[in-house]
GUNUDO-700555 format. One record per residue (C-alpha): chain; z negated, y, x. Coordinates in steps of 0.05 Angstrom, whole numbers, plus 32768, in hexadecimal, padded with zeros to 4 digits. Layout:
% GUNUDO-700555
c: A pz: Z py: Y px: X
...
//
This chain:
% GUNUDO-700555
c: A pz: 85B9 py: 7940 px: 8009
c: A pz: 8569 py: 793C px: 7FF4
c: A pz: 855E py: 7934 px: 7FB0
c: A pz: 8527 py: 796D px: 7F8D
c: A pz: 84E6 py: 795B px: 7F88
c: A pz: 84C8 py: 794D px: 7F3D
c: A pz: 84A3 py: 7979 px: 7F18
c: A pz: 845A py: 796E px: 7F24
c: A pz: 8453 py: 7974 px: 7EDC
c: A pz: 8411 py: 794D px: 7ED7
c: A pz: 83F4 py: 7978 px: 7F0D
c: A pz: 8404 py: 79BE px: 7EE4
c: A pz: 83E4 py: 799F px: 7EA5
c: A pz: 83A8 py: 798D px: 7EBC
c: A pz: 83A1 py: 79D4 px: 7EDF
c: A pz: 83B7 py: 79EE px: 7E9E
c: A pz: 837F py: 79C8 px: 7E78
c: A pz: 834C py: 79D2 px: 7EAC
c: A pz: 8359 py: 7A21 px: 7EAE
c: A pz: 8354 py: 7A1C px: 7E69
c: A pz: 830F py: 79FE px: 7E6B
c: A pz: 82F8 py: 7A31 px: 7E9B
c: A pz: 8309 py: 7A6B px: 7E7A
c: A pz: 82EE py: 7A49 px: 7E36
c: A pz: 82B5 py: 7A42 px: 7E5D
c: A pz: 82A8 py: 7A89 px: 7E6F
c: A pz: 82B0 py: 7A9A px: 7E2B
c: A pz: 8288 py: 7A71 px: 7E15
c: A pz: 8250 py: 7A7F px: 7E49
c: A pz: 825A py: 7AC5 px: 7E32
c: A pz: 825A py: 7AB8 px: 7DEC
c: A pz: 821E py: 7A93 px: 7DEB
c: A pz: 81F6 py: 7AAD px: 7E2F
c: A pz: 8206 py: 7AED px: 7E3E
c: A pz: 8219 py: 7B0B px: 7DFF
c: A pz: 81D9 py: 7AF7 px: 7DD6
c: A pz: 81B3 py: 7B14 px: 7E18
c: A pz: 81D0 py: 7B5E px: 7E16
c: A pz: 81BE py: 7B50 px: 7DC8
c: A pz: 8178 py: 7B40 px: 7DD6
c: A pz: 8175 py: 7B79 px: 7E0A
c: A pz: 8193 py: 7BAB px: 7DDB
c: A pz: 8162 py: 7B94 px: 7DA0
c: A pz: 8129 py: 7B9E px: 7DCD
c: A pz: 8138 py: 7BE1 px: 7DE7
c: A pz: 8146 py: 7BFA px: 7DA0
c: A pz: 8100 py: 7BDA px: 7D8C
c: A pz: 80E0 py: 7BFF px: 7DCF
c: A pz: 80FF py: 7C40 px: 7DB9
c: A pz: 80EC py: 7C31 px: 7D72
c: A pz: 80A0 py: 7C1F px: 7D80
c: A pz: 809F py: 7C67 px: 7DA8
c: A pz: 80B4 py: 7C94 px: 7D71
c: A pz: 8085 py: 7C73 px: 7D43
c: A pz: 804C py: 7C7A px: 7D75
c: A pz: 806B py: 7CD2 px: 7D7C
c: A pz: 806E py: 7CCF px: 7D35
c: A pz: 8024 py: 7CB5 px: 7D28
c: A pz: 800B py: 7CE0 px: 7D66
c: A pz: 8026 py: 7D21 px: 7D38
c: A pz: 8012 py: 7D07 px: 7CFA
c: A pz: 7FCA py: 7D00 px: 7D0F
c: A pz: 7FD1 py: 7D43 px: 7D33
c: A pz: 7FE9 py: 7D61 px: 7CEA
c: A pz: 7FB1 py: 7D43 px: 7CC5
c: A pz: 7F80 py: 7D61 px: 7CF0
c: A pz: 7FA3 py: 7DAD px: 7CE9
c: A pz: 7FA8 py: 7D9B px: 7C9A
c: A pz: 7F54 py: 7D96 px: 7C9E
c: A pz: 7F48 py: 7DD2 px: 7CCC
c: A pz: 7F31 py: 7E13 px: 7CA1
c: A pz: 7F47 py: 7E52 px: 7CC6
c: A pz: 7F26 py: 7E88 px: 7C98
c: A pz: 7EF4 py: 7E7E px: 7C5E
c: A pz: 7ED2 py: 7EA2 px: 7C33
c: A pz: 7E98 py: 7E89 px: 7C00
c: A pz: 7E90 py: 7EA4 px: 7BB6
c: A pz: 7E52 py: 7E9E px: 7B96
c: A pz: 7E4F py: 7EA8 px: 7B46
c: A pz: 7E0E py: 7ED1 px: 7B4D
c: A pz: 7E10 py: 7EDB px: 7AFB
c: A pz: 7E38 py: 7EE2 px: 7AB6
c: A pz: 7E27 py: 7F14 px: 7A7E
c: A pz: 7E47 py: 7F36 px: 7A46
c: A pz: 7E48 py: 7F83 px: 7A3A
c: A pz: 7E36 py: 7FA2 px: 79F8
c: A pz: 7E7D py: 7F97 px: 79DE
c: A pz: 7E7C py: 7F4E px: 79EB
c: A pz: 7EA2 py: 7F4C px: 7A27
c: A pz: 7E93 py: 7F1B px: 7A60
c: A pz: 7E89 py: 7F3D px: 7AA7
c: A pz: 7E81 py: 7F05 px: 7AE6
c: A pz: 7E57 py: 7F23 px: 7B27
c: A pz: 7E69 py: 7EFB px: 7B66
c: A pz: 7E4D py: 7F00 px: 7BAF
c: A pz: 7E87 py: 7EFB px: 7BE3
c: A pz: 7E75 py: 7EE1 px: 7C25
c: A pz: 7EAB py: 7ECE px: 7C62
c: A pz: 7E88 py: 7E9C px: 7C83
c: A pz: 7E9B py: 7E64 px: 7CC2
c: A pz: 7EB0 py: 7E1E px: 7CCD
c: A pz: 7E55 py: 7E18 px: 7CC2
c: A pz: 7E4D py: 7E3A px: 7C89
c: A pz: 7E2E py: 7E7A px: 7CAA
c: A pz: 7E3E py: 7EBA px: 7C93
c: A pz: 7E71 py: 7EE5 px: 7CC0
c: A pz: 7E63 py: 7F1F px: 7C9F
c: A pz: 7E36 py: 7F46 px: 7C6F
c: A pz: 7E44 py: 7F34 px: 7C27
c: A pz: 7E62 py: 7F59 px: 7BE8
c: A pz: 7E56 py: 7F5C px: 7BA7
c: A pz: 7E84 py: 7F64 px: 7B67
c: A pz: 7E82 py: 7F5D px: 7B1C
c: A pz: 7EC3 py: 7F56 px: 7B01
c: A pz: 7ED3 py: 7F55 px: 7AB5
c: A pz: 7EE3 py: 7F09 px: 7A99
c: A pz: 7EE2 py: 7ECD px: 7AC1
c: A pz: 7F2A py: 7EB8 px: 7ADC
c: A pz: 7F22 py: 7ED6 px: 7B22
c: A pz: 7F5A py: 7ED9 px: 7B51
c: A pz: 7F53 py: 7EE7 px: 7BA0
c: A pz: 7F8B py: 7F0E px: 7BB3
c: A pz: 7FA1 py: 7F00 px: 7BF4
c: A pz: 7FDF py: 7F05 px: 7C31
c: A pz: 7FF4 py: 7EC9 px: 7C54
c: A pz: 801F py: 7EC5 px: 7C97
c: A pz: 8035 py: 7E81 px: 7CA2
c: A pz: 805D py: 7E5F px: 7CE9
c: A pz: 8082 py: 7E34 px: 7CF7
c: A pz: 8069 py: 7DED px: 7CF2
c: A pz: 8075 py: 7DDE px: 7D46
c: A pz: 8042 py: 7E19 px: 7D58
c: A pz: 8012 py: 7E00 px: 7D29
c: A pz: 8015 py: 7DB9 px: 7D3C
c: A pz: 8019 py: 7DCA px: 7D83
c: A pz: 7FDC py: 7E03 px: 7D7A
c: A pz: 8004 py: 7E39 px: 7D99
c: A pz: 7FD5 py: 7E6A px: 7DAD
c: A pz: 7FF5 py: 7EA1 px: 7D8A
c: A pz: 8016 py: 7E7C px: 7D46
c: A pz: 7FE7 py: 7E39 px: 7D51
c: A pz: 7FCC py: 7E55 px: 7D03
c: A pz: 7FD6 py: 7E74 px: 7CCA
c: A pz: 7FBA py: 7EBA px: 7CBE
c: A pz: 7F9F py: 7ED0 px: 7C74
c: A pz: 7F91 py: 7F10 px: 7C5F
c: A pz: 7F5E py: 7F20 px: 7C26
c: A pz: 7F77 py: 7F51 px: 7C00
c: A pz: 7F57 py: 7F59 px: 7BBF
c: A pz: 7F2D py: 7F3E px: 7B84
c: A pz: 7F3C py: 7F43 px: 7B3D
c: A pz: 7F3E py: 7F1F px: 7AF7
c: A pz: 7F63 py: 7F10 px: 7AC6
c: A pz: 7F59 py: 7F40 px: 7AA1
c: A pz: 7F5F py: 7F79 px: 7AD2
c: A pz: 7F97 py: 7F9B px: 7AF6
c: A pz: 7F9F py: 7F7B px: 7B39
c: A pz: 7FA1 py: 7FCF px: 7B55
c: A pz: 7F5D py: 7FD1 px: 7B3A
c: A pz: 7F3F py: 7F98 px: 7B5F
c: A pz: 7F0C py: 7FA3 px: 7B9B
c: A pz: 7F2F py: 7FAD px: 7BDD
c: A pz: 7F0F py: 7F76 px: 7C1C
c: A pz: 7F40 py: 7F81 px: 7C4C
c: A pz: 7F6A py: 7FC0 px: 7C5C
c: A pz: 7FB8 py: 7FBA px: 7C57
c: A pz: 7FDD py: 7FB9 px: 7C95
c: A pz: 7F9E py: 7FAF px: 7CC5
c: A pz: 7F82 py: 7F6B px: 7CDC
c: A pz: 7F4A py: 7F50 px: 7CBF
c: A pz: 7F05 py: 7F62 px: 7CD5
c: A pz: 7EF1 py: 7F14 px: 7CDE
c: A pz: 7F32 py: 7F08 px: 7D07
c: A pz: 7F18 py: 7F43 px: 7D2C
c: A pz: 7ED6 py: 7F2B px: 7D2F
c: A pz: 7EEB py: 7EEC px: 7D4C
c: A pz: 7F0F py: 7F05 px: 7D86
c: A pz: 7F39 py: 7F4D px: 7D8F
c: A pz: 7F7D py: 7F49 px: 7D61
c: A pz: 7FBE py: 7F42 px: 7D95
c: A pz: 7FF8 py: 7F6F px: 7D91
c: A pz: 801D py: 7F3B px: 7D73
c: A pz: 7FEF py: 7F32 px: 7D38
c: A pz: 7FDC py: 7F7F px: 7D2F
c: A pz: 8032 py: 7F82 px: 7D2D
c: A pz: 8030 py: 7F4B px: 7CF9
c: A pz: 7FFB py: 7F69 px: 7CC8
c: A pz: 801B py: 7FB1 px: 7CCF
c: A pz: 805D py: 7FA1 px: 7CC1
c: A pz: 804E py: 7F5F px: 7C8F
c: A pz: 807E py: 7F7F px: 7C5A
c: A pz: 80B5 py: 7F86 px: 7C85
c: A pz: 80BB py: 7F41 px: 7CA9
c: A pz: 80A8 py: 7F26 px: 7C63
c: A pz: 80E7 py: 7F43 px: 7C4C
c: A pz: 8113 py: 7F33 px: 7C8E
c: A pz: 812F py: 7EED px: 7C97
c: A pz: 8140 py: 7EFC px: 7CDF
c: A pz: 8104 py: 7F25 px: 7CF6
c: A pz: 80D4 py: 7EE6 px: 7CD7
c: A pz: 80FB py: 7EB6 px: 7D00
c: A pz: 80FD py: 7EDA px: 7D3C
c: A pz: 80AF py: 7EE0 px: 7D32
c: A pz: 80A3 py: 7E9E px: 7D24
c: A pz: 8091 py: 7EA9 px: 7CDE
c: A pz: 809E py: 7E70 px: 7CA9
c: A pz: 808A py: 7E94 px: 7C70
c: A pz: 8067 py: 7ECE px: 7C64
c: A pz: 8046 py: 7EEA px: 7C19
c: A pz: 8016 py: 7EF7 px: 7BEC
c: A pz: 7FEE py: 7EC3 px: 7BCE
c: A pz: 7FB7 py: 7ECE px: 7B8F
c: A pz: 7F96 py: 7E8E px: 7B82
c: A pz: 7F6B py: 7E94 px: 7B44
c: A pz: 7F2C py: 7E70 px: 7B2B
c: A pz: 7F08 py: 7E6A px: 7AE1
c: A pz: 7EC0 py: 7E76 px: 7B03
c: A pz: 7E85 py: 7E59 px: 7AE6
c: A pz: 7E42 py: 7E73 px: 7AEB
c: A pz: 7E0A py: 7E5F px: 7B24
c: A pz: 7E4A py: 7E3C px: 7B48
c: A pz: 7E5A py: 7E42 px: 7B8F
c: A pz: 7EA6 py: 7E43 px: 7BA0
c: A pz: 7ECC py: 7E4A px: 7BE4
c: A pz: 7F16 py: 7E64 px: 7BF2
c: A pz: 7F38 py: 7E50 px: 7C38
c: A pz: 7F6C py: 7E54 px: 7C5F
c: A pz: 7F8C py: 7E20 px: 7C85
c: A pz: 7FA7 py: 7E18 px: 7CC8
c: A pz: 7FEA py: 7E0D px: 7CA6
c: A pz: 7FE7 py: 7E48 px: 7C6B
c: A pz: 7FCC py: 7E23 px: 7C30
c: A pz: 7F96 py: 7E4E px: 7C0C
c: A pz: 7F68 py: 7E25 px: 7BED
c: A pz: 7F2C py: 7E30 px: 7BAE
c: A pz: 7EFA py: 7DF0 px: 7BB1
c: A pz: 7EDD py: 7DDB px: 7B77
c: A pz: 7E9F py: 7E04 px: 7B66
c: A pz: 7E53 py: 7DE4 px: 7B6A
c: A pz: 7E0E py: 7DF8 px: 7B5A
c: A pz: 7DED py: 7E33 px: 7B85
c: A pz: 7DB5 py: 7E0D px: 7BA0
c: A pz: 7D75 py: 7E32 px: 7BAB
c: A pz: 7D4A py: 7E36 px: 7BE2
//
């Protein structure tokens, strides 16, 4: 009868140790190697993506700035003189004048004396959606502005002088190239979508109102009201009426 062989137990520790090295050493190697490389990978992806949304961001910032200076419609207002009446009372004549990016008239000029001297421009506004302005959709790329009427303070605003007819598009738009369906819809039924959440939206409309900025005019001053691209209306600070 053979005796059993020992138990190579010197043999199964050392495997036992050197497994244990090798698998300490792929963690290790992972740990320290790969690990910190996916890291590094991931870090500079994230800056990648990063840098390009600043660079999108920046692209449409400068694109906003340069719809925030564009003037759509303007008109210039000329303090031609101030009296008083027999009773005391103050009466302001102005010259209204719609004029171009240049300065050149568009059309022929008005004139109006209005009692006092707190003048306000009555006017309709139709504003889009930002993304067709900043992406100059051909149809809602701008803001549209109606002038209604002038008055002062110290008038009704039904009494004022009428410069553009309700529910038509303006003459200068008109001027400027034919009025679209869309536009002519817009200006006929301006009430209606201004008073219907879901029609603006489905038209594109962000907001859509009447506006009356107002100035204290000052005599031999030249002021200017505009529009622009994205619905602000605008008075400029007046200066002197230079003559020729």
């Amino acid at each position: 009868m053979t005796s059993a062989r020992p138990f190579p137990f010197r043999s199964f520790v050392w495997s036992v140790v050197l497994i244990a090295a090798g698998t300490s050493g792929v963690y290790l190697s992972y740990e320290l190697v790969v690990k910190p490389k996916q890291a590094l990978q991931d870090q500079i992806r994230e800056q990648k993506e990063t840098i390009q949304k600043l660079e999108q961001d920046k692209l449409r910032l400068e694109a906003f700035l340069k719809i925030l200076k564009h003037i759509d419609r303007r008109a210039r207002i000329e303090v031609l003189q101030q009296t008083k009446d027999e009773s005391g009372n103050l009466k302001t004549t102005i010259r209204f004048t719609e004029i171009d990016d240049d300065g050149k008239p568009l059309s022929m000029f008005r004139d109006f004396t209005l009692p006092g001297k707190e003048v306000y421009f009555d006017t309709l506004v139709i504003k889009f959606d930002d993304h067709f302005v900043e992406q100059s959709d051909p149809l809602k790329g701008s803001a549209l502005m109606l002038f209604r009427r002038i008055f002062s303070s110290t008038m009704r605003a039904e009494d004022g002088f009428v410069i553009d007819a309700d529910g038509q598009a303006p003459a200068t738009y008109a001027g400027r190239q034919a009025p679209n369906a869309f536009e002519k819809d817009l200006w006929k039924r301006f009430w209606e979508v201004a008073n219907d959440e879901k029609l603006a939206k489905q038209m594109g409309v962000r907001a859509i109102h009447g506006d009356a900025p107002y100035m204290r005019l000052e005599p031999d001053r030249v002021y200017e009201i505009c529009l622009r691209s994205t619905g602000e209306v605008i008075i400029t600070p007046g200066t002197h009426i230079t003559t020729p």
